[in-house]
ZAMIVO-119771 format. One record per residue (C-alpha): z, y, x. Coordinates in steps of 0.05 Angstrom, whole numbers, padded with zeros to 5 digits, always signed. Example, Ala and Ser with C-alpha at 12.3 -4.5 7.8 and 13.67 -1.06 7.14 Angstrom:
<atoms>
+00156-00090+00246
+00143-00021+00273
</atoms>
This chain:
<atoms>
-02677-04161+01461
-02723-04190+01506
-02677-04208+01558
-02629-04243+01515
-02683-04281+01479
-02709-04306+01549
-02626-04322+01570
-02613-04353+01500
-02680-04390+01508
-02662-04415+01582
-02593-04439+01550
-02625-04478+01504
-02678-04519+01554
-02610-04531+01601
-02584-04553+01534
-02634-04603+01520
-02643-04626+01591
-02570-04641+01602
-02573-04680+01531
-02633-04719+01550
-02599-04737+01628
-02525-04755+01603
-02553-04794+01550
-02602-04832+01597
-02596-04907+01597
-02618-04908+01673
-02576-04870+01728
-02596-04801+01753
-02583-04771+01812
-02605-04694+01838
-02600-04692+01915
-02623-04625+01951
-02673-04630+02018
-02601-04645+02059
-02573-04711+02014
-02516-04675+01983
-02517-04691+01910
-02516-04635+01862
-02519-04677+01800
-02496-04745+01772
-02506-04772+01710
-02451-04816+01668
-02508-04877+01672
-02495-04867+01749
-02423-04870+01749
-02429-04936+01696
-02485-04971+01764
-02439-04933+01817
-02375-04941+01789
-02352-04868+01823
-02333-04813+01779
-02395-04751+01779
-02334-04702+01796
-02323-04740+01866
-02392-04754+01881
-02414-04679+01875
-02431-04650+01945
-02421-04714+01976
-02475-04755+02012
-02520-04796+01974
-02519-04843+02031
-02449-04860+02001
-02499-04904+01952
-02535-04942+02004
-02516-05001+02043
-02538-05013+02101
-02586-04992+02144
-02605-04942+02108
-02536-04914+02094
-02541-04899+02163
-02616-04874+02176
-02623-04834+02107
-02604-04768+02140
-02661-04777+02198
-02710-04802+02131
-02697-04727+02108
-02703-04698+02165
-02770-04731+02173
-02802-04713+02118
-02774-04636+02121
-02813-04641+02184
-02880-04677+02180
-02879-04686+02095
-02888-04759+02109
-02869-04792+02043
-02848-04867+02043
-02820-04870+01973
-02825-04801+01944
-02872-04807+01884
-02882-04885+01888
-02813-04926+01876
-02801-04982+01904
-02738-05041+01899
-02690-05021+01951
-02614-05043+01940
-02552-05008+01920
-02481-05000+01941
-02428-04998+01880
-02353-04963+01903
-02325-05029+01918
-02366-05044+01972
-02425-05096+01934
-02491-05088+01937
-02539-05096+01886
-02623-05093+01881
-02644-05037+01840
-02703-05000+01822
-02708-04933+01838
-02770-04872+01841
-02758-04812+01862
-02790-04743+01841
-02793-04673+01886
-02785-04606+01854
-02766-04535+01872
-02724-04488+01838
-02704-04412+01859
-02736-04430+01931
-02696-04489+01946
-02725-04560+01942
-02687-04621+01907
-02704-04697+01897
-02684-04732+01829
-02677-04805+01834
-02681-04840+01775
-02646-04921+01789
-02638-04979+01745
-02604-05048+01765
-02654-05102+01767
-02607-05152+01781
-02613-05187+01721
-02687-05189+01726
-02685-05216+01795
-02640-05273+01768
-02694-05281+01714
-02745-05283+01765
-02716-05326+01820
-02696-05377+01755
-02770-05374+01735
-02793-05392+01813
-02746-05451+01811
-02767-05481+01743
-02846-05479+01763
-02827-05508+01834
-02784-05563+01787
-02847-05574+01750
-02899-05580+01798
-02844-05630+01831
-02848-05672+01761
-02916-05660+01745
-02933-05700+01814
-02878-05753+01803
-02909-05768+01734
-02985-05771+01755
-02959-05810+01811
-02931-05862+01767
-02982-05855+01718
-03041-05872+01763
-03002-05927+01797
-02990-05950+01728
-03060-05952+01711
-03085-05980+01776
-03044-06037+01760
-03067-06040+01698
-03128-06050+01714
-03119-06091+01762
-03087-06141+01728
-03126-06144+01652
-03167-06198+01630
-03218-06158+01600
-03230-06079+01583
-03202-06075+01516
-03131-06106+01545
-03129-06061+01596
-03148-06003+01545
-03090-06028+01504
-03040-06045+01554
-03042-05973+01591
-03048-05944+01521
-02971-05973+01511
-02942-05963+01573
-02971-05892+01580
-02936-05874+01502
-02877-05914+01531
-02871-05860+01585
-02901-05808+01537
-02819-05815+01494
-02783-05808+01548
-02811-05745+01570
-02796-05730+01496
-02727-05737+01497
-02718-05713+01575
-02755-05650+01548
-02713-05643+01488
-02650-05647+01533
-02689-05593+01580
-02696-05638+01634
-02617-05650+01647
-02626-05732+01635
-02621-05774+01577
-02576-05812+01546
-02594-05890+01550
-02566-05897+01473
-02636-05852+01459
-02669-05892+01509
-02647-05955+01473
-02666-05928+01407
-02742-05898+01428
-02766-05974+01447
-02730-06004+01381
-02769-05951+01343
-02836-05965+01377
-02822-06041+01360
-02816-06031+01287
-02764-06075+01264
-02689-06060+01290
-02664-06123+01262
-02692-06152+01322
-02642-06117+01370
-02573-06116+01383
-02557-06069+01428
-02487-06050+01462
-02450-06004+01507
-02419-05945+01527
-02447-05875+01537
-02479-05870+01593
-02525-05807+01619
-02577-05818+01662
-02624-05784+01706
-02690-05764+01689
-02716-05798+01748
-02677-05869+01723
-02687-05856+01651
-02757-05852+01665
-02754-05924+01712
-02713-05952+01659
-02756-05944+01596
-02821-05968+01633
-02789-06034+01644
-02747-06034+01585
-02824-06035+01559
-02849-06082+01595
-02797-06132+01576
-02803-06117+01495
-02877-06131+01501
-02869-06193+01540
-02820-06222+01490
-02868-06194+01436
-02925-06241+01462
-02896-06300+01488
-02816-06292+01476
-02765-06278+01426
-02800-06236+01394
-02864-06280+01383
-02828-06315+01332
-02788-06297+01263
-02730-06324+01289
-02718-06293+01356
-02671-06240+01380
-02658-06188+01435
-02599-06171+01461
-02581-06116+01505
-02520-06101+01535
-02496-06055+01587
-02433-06028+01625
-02403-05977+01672
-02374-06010+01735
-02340-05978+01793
-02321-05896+01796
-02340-05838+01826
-02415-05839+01870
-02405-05916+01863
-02408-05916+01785
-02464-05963+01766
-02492-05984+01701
-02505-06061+01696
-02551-06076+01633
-02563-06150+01608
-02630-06164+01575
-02615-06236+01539
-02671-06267+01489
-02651-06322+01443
-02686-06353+01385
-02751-06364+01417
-02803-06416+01442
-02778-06448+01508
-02782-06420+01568
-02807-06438+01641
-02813-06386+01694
-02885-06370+01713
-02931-06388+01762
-02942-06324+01787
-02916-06262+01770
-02951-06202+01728
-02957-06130+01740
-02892-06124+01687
-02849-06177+01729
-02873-06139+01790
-02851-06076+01769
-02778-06102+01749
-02759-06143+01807
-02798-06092+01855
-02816-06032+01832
-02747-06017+01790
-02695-06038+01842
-02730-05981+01892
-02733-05927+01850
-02673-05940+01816
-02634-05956+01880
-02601-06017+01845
-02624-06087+01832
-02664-06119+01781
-02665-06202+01770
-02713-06231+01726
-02686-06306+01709
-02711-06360+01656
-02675-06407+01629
-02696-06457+01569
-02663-06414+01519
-02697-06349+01537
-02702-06294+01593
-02657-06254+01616
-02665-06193+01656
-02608-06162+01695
-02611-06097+01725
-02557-06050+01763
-02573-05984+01784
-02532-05925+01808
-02506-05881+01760
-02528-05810+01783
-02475-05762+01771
-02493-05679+01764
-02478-05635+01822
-02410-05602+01809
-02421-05527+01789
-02413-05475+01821
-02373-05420+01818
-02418-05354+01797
-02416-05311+01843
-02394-05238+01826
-02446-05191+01795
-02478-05155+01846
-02442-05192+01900
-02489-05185+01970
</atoms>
């Protein structure tokens, strides 16, 4: 009675184990001290894409690219030797090699054991390629924002240096790099709402309207037209600059005055350009100035350069105009994904 207990009880634990391997979300392979796998679980042949009945017996260097398809025999034969583990006990990321030939990173630890005096390693493997992608997508977006982080403390402090330069007093430059700083402060709104892709100069248009107050001030007109975040960015500072110029001293000093901005798509391809007319009517007269102001600077200056274009300031009697073209950036084309698990 004995025996059969201690056979019916072995049954069971082989019962449970295969249960608890063929149901394994991660692959599982059993290779004895030589390579030759003696087990091979269906998560392996899902990460493998080999049937278990063709991979039993064979080499597990079959899953290995290389070099180590071709150096795993001599690893073996090492550690039979000397019992020098490199990986036996630890894990480590090493890559994989699926039936049709591509390659793959996985993870994979690897556990020794002994059975009826003969020694076998279990290697337990799950794809990480996913998680790389994750990872490597992570490593760009924090290199993207340390590259945008500098950009905008670049522009803010030459923004405030300028500021300051130019203010008559403390409390005009407190309020003047108080607006310009909010200015910038809504388009990283909307560039962060459109996760960094660009903006759409209709929202542009429609931020520095809101921050006037009064839409009836405004006529605005043109096509879509997406921009990049590094010429949405241009665009609304100055598109600033003007609306609080004409709010001090132009159209929009007095009840009757009007804005109008216009704008276009001219030429095709990497030539496409936006042109975009900044016309004032209804105000006081207007001369041009004696010398120009950090605002006029950073138009005719400032905006041309980074928004490798041209920007005119002109003033005629009736009111300014501002004209600027700048390139149209288009996005890169995409690309093709490559296949999963493609070396």
């Amino acid at each position: 009675m004995g025996g059969r207990g201690t056979q019916s009880g072995g049954a069971g634990e082989e019962a449970r184990y295969r249960a608890i391997v063929d149901t394994a979300v991660d692959a599982i392979v059993v290779i004895d001290e030589h390579g030759r796998i003696e087990a091979f679980n269906p998560a392996a042949e899902r990460l493998f894409g080999y049937a278990a009945s063709d991979m039993i017996g064979s080499n597990v260097n079959a899953l290995m690219p290389e070099p180590h398809h071709a150096a795993h025999d001599g690893y073996l034969d090492t550690y039979r030797r000397t019992g020098e583990r490199r990986i036996i006990g630890i894990g480590r990321e090493v890559f994989g090699r699926r039936q049709d030939g591509t390659t793959f990173p996985l993870e994979l630890s690897i556990a020794e054991w002994r059975s009826g005096g003969r020694r076998f390693f279990t290697g337990v493997m799950r794809d990480v390629t996913e998680r790389k992608r994750t990872e490597e997508l992570q490593r760009l977006l924090v290199n993207e924002l340390n590259h945008r982080v500098k950009n905008t403390l670049a522009t803010v402090q030459s923004v405030a240096g300028q500021t300051l330069r130019n203010a008559a007093d403390l409390g005009d430059a407190r309020e003047s790099l108080t607006t310009r700083l909010l200015a910038l402060a809504r388009t990283h709104d909307i560039l962060t709402r459109e996760s960094w892709d660009g903006a759409d100069l209709h929202d542009i248009m429609a931020g520095l309207v809101d921050s006037y107050g009064d839409a009836s001030r405004f006529e605005l007109a043109g096509p879509p037209v997406r921009l990049s975040p590094k010429t949405a960015l241009s665009l609304s500072l100055a598109l600033h600059e003007l609306t609080t110029n004409a709010a001090k001293y132009g159209a929009l000093s007095q009840s009757t005055g009007l804005v109008r901005v216009g704008w276009s798509r001219e030429g095709e391809g990497d030539d496409e350009r936006l042109r975009l007319r900044w016309q004032e009517a209804g105000g006081p007269l207007v001369s041009p100035p004696e010398r120009q102001g950090f605002g006029s600077r950073l138009i005719t200056r400032g905006l041309a350069l980074e928004l490798d274009g041209e920007a005119a300031l002109d003033y005629p009697p009736e009111g300014v105009v501002c004209t600027i073209v700048a390139r149209i950036r288009r996005r890169p084309a995409a690309q093709p994904t490559p296949a999963r698990g493609a070396a």
